[in-house]
C-alpha positions in Angstrom: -37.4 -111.4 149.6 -37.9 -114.8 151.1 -36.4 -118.0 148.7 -37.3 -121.9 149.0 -35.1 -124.9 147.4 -37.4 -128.1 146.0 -35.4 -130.5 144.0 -32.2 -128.2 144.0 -33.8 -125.4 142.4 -34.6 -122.0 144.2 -37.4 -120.6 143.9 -39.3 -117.1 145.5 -41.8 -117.0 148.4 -44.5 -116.6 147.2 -44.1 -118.5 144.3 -44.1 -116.2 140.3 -46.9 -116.5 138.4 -46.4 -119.1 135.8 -44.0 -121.4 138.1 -45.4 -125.0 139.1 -43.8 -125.1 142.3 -45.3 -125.1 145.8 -44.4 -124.7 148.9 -44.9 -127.5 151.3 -43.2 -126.3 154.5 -39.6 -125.8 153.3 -37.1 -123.8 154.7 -37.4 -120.2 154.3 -33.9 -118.2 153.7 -33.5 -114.8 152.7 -30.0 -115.4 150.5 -29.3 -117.6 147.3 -27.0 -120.1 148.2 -24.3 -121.7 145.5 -25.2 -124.9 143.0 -28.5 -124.6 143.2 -30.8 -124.2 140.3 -32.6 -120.8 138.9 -36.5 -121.1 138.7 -36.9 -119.7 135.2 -40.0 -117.9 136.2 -39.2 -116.9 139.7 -35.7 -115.9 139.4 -35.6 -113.9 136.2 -36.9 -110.7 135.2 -39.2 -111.9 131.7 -39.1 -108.3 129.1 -42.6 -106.2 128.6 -43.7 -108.3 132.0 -44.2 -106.2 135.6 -44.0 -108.0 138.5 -47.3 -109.5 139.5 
């Protein structure tokens, strides 16, 4: 799984379903680095939801 950081907060590439973030060219990195931020939506599993 590929991440991207906007405005210290990680998020997945390509972005969850609900999240408001977008990818504008930044770096790509396959590990989640310290003191950054959790996207609510990208980064954690919601219950009765499958990944979409």
């Amino acid at each position: 799984m590929l991440y991207f950081i906007k405005q210290n907060t990680i998020h997945t590439y390509p972005v969850a379903k609900g999240c408001q973030a977008a990818y504008e060219q930044e770096q790509l990195r396959d590990t989640v680095p310290y003191q950054v931020q959790e996207c609510p939506y990208c980064m954690k599993v919601w219950p009765g939801r499958k990944n979409d």
